[in-house]
N, C-alpha and C positions, 0 to 999 in steps of 0.2 A: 504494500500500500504506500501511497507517497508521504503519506505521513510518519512512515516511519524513516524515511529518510530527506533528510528538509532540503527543498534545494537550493541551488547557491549560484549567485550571477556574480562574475569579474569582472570589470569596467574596470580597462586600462587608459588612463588620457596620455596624449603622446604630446612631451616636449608642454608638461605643465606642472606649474612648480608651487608648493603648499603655500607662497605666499598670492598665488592668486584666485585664494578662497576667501571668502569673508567670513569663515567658522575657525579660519587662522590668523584674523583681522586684517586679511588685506581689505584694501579703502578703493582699488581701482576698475574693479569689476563687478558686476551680476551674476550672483549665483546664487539664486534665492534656495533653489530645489535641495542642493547638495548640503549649503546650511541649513537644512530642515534636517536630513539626514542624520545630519552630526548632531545636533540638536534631540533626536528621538532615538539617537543611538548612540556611538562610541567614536570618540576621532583621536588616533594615536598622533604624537608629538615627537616619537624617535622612529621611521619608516624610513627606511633608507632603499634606497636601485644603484644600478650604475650610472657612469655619466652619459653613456648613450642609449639610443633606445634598444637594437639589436642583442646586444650582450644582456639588458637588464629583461628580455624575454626571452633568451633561452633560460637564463635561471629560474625564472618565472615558471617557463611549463615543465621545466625536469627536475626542479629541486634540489639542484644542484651547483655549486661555484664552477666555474666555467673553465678553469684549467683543468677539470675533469673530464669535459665535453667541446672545446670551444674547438671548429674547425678554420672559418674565414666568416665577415662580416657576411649577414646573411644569407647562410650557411648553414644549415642544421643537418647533423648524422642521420640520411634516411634509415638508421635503424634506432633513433634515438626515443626511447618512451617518454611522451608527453601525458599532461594530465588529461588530453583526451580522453589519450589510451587504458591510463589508472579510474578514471571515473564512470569509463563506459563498463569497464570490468567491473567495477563495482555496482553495478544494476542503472545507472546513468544515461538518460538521452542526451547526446551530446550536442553543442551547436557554437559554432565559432562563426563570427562575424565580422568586419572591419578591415584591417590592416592585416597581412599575412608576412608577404618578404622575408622566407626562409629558403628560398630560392633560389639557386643563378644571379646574384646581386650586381656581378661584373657587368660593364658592357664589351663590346666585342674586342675592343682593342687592348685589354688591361687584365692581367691573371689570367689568360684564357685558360689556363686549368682547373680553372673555379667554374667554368661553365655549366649550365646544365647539370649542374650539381645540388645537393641539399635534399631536403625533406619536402615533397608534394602535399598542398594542402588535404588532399583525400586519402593520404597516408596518414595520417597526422591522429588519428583517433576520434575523430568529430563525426556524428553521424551525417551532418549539414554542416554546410558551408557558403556565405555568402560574401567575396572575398576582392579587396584590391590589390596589386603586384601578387598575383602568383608564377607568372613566368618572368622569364628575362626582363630586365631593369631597364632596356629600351622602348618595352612594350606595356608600360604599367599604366600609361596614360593620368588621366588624375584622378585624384580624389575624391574632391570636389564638385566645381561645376560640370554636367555632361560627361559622370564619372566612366571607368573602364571598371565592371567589376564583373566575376565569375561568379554564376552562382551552380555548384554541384555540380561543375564541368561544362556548362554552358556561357558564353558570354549572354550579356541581356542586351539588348538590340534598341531598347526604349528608353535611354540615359537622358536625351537631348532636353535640356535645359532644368532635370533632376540636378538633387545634390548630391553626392554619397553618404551622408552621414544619415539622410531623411532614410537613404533602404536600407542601409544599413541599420538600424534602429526598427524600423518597419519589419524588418525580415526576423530581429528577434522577435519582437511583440507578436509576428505570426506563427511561431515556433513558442512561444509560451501557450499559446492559444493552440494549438494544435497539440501539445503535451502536456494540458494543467492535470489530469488523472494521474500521470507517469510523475517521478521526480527526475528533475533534468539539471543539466549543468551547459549555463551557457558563456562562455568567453569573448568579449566586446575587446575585441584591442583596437582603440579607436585611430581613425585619422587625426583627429581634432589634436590639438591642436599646432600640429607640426606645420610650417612650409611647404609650401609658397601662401603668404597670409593674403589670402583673398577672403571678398563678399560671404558673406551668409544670406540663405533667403529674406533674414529679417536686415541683413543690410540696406539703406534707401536705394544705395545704385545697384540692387541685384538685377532688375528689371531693365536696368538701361547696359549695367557694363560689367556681367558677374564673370568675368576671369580678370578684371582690374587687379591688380596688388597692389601690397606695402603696409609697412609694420603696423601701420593706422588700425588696422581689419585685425589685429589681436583680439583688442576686447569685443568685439563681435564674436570672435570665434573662441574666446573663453564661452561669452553668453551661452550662444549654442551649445556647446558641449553642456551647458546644466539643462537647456531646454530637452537635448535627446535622450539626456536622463531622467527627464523628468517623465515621458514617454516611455518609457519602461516601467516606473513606479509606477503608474498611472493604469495601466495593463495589468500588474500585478494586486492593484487595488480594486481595480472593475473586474477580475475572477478570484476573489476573496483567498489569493496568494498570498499576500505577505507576511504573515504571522507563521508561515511555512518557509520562505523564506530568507536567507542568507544573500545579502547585499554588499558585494566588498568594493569601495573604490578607490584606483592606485593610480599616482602618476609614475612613468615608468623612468624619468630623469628630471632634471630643472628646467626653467623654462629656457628660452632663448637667446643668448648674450644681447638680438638687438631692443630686447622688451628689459623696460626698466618701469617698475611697478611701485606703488607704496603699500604697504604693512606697519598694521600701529606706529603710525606718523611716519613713518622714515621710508625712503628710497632704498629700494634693492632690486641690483640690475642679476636678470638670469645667470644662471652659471651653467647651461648645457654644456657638457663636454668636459668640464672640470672636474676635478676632485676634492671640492670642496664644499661645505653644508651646500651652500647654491646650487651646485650640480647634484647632488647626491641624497639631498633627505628632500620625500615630498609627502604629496598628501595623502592620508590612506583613511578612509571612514568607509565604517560597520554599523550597516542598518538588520534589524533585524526583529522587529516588534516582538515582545512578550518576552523575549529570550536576551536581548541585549538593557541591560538596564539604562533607560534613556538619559541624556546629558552625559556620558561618562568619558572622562580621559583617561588615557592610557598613554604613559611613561613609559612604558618596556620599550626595551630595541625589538624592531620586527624587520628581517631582509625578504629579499625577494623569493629565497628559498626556502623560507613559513610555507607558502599558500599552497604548496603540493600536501605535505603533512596535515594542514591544518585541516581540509577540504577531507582526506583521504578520512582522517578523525572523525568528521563530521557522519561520514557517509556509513562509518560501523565497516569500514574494509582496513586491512593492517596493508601498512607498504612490503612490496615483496624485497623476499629477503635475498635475494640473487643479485641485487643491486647496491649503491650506497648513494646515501642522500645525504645533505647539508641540513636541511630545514628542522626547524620545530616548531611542532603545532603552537599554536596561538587560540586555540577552540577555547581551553579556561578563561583565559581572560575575557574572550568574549560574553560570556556567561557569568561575569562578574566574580569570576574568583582566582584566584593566586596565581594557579598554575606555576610551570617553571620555568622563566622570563630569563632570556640571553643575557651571561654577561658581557658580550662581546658580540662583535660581527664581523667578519672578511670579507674584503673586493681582492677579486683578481679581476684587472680590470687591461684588455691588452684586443682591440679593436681589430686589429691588423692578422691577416692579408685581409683588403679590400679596399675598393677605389672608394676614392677619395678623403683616406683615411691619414693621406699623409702629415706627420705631425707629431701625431699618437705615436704610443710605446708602452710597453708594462709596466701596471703603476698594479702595486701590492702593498695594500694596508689593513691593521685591525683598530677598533676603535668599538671604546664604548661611550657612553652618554657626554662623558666630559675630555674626556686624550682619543688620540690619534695617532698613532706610530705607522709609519710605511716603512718598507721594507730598504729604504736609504738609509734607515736610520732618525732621521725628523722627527719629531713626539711635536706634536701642537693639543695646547688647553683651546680647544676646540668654543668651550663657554666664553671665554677672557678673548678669542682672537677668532671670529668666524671665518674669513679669508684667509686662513692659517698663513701669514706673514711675517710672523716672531717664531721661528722653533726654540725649542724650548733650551735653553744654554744651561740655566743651571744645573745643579744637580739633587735640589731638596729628596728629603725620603720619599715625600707623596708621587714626586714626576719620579722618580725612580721606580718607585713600585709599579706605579703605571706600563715604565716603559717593558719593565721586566714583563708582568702579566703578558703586557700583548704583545711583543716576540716573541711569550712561547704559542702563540697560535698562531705569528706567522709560521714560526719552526715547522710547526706540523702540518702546514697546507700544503703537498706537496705530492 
């Protein structure tokens, strides 16, 4: 029965950063939906991704730190188990929708031995798929306006002057409505709000000039991203879902270096790509009526290889044991109780082979709530210096003990 197994929607926003929520006091955008969210349920404070979006979704669907798995930027092992594949085993209807690009990333001129390579979205574990970039990075067309998107191996012929985000959104809300008997599990990794910043239909010049750009059409396309959330809640509220249940949503990096936003009074420019709070901690709120105790914050570190465990917990399935995973469930705390909260968390974070990645290089660090050690050596008081630009010189007991704790887990990543 689906009640005994609750199911669970992951909304991943792309290239959006927790200071442009207003449930994290940012001041520069509309998100009324998502701070209701947080508001009727749980919004963590330490959620951490990588600094790009790629690397911070394969950890996301395997549960895993990426030096265990990582082939090339959008590149996934076609024999890599995704939480598709762990949830549909677990009695799960599956449905992904949005953003794919695990695929042939190269274009034809650069790594061609990346080509034609990765994991096929209809490999991937999902019973449905409603999907943008699933083949070659030439042919991904947009997002967007008059999107290019596959659904279950079909292109769809009827995009001209659609958005992606509206079928995308749509195509879940018809996949909940086609499975509210069953419990399903469905995967949003959204376009929103990555590049190229264009029109939203609620933009004024959609109608006159919706492939226009520039940085202008952020807060548009923050909006939106709460609007197509709110479309999903909404669905889940008009078939007396949501008290059944599990609501997660994750941005999967910082926002964009050219977006400079405010948060309780003050200016803060995106850190996409970096390794610092900017790039790397974003927003992650837990709806979940009846079961999440409303208004709740949560202080624990949570990475991006929780949601395999946590989900897997939820679902009454053990993860198989033929494998190894990084994550830990995060299900108590949802539930308002103790649980056993990370005292640390690992990035292996190293983008490369893939175009246009030049720059990047292997950046390994652990860090919990307050220190940050990389694998150079650095320790930064992460509290005292957000853009870690003072490492840490002395040598008091406290930054020692620090430093000591988290080299030993860089030691052991390996």
């Amino acid at each position: 029965m689906a009640s005994d197994k609750p199911n669970i929607i992951l909304i991943l926003a792309d290239d959006l950063g927790y200071e442009c929520l207003g449930c994290y006091g940012g001041e520069s955008y509309q998100t009324p939906v998502l701070d209701g969210l947080a508001q009727g349920g749980m919004r963590f404070d330490h959620a951490y991704a990588l600094p790009l979006c790629t690397p911070t979704r394969l950890q996301l669907m395997t549960g895993k730190y990426n030096f265990r798995n990582w082939r090339a930027f959008g590149v996934m092992d076609p024999h890599e188990r995704t939480f598709g594949h762990l949830m549909k085993a677990a009695g799960y209807q599956t449905c992904i929708s949005g953003k794919w690009q695990m695929y042939s990333y190269n274009p034809p001129d650069f790594e061609p031995e990346w080509r034609g390579k990765g994991q096929r979205p209809e490999a991937s574990g999902f019973d449905e798929y409603c999907l943008w970039h699933t083949e070659h990075t030439e042919d991904k067309g947009s997002r967007y306006a008059d999107p290019v998107i596959q659904q279950n191996g079909e292109y769809l012929t009827d995009t001209a002057g659609e958005y992606g985000p509206d079928i995308f959104a749509a195509y879940i809300c018809d996949f909940i409505e086609r499975h509210k008997g069953d419990p399903f599990f469905v995967y949003y990794p959204m376009a929103l709000t990555h590049g190229p910043f264009e029109p939203t239909p609620h933009s004024a010049i959609w109608s006159k000039n919706r492939r226009d750009s520039g940085v202008k059409y952020f807060a548009d396309m923050v909006a939106y991203t709460d609007v197509v959330t709110g479309r999903i809640v909404d669905k889940l509220d008009e078939l007396g879902l949501r008290e059944n249940t599990l609501l997660l949503f994750l941005g999967d990096n910082g926002s964009p270096r050219q977006v400079t936003s405010v948060i309780n009074g003050r200016a803060f420019q995106g850190g996409k790509g970096l390794s610092t709070d900017a790039g790397t901690r974003v927003p992650l709120i837990a709806s979940w009526p009846g079961a999440i105790p409303p208004g709740a914050v949560c202080g624990d570190l949570i990475d991006c290889s929780d949601f395999l465990p946590t989900m897997m917990a939820l679902s009454g399935a053990s993860l198989p044991e033929d494998d190894v995973f990084d994550g830990v469930s995060f299900l108590p705390q949802l539930k308002g109780e103790a649980g056993a909260p990370r005292e640390w968390i690992f990035a292996h974070h190293d983008p490369l082979p893939g175009w246009g990645k030049e720059g990047y290089y292997l950046q390994r660090w652990a860090q919990d709530r307050r220190w940050k050690l990389y694998d150079t050596g650095d320790l930064y008081d992460v509290v005292a210096d957000e853009l870690e630009e003072h490492p840490i010189a002395d040598s008091s007991a406290e930054a020692e003990a620090a430093r000591q704790k988290l080299q030993d887990v860089l030691n052991r990543m390996h």
